[in-house]
MIDOSE-1310 file (N, C-alpha, C; in nm, 2 decimals, decimal comma, always signed):
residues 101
xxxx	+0,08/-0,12/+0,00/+0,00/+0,00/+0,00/+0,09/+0,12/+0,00; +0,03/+0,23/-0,08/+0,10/+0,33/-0,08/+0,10/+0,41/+0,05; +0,18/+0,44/+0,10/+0,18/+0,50/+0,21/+0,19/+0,67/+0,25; +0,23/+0,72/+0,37/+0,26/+0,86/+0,37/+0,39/+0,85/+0,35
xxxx	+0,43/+0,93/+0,26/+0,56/+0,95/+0,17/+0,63/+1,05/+0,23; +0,51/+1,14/+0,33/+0,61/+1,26/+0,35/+0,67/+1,22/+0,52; +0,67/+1,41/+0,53/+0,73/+1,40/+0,66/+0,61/+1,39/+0,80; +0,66/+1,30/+0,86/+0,55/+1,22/+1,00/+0,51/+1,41/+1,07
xxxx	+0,59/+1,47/+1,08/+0,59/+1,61/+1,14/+0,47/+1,67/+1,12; +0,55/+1,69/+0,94/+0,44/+1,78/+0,84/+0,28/+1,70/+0,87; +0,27/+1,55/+0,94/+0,09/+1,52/+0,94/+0,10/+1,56/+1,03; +0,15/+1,54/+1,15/+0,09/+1,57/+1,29/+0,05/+1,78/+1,29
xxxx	+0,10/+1,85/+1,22/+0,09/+1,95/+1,20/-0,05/+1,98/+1,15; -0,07/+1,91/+1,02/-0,15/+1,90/+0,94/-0,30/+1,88/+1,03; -0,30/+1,79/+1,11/-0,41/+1,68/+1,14/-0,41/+1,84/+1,32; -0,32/+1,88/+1,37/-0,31/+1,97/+1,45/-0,39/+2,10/+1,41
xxxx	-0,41/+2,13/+1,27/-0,48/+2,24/+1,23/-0,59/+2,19/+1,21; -0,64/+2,04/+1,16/-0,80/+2,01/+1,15/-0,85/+2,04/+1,30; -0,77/+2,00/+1,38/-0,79/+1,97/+1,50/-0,88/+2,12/+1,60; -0,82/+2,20/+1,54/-0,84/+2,34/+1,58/-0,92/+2,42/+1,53
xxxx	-0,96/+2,37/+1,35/-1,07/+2,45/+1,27/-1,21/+2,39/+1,32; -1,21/+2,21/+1,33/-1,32/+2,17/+1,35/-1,33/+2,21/+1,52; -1,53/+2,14/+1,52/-1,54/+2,15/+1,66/-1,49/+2,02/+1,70; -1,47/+1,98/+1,82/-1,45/+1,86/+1,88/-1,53/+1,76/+1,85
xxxx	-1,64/+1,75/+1,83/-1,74/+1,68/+1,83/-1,74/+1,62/+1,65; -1,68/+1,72/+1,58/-1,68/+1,71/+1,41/-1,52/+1,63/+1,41; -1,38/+1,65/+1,46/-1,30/+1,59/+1,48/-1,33/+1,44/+1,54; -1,39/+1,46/+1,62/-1,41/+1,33/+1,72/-1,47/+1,24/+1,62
xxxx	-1,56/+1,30/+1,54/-1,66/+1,21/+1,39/-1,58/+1,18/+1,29; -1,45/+1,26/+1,25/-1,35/+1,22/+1,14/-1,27/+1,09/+1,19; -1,22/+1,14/+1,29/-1,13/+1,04/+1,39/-1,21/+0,89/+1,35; -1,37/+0,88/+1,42/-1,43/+0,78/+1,41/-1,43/+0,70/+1,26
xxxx	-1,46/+0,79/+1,22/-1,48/+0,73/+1,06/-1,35/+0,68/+0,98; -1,24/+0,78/+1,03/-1,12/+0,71/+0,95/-1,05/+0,57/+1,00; -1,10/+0,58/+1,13/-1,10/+0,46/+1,23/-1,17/+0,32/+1,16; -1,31/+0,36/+1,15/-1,39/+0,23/+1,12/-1,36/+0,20/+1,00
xxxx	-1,41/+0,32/+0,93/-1,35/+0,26/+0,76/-1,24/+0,27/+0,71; -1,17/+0,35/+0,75/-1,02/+0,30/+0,73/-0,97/+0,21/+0,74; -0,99/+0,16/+0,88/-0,91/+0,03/+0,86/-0,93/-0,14/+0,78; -1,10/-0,12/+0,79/-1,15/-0,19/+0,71/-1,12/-0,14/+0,56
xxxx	-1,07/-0,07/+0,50/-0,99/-0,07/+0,36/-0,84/-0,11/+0,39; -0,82/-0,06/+0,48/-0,65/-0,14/+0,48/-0,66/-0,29/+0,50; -0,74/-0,34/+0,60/-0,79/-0,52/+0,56/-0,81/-0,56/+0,43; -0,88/-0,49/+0,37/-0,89/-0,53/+0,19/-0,81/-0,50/+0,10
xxxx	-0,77/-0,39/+0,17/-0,61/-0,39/+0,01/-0,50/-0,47/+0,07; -0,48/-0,50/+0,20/-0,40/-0,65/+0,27/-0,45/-0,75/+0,21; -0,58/-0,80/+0,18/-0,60/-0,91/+0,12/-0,58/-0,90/-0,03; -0,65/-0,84/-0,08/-0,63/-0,81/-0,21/-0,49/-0,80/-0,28
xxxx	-0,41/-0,72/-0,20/-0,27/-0,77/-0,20/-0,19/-0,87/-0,20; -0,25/-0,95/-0,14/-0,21/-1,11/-0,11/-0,31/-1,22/-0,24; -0,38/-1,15/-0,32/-0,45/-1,21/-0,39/-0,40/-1,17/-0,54; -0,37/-1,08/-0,52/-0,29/-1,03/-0,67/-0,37/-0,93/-0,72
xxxx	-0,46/-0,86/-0,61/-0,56/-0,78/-0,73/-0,52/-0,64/-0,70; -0,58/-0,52/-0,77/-0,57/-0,42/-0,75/-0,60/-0,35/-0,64; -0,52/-0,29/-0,53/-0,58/-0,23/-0,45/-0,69/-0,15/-0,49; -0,80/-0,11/-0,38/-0,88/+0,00/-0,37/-0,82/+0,12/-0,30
xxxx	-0,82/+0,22/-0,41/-0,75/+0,36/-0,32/-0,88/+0,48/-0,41; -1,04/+0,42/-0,39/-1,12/+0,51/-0,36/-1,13/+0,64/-0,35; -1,14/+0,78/-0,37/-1,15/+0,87/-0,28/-1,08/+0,94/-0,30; -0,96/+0,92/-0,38/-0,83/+1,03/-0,39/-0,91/+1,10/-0,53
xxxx	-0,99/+1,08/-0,60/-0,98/+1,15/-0,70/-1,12/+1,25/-0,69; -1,12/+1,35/-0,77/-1,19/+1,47/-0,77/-1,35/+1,49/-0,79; -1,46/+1,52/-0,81/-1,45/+1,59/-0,67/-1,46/+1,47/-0,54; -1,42/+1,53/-0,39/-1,40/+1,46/-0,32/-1,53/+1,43/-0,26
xxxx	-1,51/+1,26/-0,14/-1,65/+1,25/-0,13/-1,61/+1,19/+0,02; -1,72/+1,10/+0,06/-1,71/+1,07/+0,20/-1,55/+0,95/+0,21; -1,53/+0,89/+0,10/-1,44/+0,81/+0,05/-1,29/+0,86/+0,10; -1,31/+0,95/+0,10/-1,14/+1,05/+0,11/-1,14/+1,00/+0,27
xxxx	-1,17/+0,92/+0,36/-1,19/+0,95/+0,50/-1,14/+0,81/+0,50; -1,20/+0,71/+0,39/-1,17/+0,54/+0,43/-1,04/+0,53/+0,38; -1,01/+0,63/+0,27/-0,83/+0,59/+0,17/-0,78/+0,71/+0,30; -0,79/+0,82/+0,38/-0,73/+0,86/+0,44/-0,69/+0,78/+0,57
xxxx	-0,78/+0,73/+0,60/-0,79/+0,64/+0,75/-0,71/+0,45/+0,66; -0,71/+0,43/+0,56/-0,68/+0,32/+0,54/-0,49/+0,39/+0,53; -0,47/+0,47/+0,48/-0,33/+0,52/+0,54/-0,28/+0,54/+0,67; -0,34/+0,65/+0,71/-0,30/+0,64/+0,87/-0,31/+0,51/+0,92
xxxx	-0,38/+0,38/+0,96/-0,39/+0,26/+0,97/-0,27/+0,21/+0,92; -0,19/+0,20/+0,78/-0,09/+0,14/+0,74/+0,02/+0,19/+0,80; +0,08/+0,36/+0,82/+0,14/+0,42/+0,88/+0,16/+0,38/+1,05; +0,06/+0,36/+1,09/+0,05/+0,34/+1,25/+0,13/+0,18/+1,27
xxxx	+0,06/+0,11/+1,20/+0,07/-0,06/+1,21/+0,18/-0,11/+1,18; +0,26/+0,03/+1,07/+0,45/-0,01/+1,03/+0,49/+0,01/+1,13; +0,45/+0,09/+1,22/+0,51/+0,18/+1,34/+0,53/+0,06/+1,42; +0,43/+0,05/+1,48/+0,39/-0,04/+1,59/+0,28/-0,12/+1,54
xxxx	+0,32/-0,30/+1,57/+0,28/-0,38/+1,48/+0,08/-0,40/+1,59; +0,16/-0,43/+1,74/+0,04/-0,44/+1,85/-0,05/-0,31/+1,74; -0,09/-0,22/+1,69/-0,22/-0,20/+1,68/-0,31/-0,27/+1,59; -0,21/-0,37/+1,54/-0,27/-0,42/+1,39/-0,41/-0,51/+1,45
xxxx	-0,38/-0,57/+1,62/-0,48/-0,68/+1,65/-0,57/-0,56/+1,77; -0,53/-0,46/+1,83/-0,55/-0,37/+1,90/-0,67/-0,24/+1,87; -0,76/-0,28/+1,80/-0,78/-0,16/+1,75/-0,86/-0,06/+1,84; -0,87/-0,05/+1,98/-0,90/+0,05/+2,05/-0,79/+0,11/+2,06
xxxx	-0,66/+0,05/+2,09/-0,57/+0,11/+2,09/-0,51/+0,19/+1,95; -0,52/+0,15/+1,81/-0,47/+0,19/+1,72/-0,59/+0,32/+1,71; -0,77/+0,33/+1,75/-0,83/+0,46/+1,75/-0,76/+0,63/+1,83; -0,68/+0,54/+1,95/-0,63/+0,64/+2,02/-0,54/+0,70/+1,91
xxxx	-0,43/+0,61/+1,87/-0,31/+0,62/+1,80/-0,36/+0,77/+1,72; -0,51/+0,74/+1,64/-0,52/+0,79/+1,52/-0,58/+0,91/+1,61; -0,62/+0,93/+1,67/-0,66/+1,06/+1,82/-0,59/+1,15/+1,85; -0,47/+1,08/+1,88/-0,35/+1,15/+1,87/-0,25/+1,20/+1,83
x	-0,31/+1,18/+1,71/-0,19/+1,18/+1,63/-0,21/+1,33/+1,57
């Protein structure tokens, strides 16, 4: 899976300004969502990867839709799990991860 290519900093910065434009309660909803569906697309392009097919990377293309949240969260998910493998079977713990980050 294609991953975050850039710098770990430049997200935490990034995800630090959603952090601050939204309300808590609208963060708290992205968080959720890139959580559930995210990671449930990183399960499927893991399999699908293991099957020979084309990943699903959904969402990156124009105009943008609810999709941009499962291919964003199915990255953060792959980024977190290279890091530290325990969130791969953890995932209350890998929610925080994505919380905090």
């Amino acid at each position: 899976m294609e991953g975050f290519e850039g710098d770990f900093d430049l997200l935490k910065r990034s995800r630090a300004v959603l952090r601050d434009v939204l309300s808590l309660q609208d963060f708290e909803y992205m968080v959720w969502v890139e959580w559930k569906e995210g990671f449930a697309r990183f399960l499927e392009n893991r399999v699908r990867s293991l099957l020979g097919l084309e990943e699903n990377h959904r969402g990156r293309e124009v105009p943008l839709n609810r999709e941009v949240f499962y291919e964003g969260g199915a990255l953060l998910a792959d980024l977190l799990v290279s890091r530290d493998v325990s969130l791969y079977e953890d995932l209350e713990k890998l929610f925080w991860e994505m919380w905090r980050l």
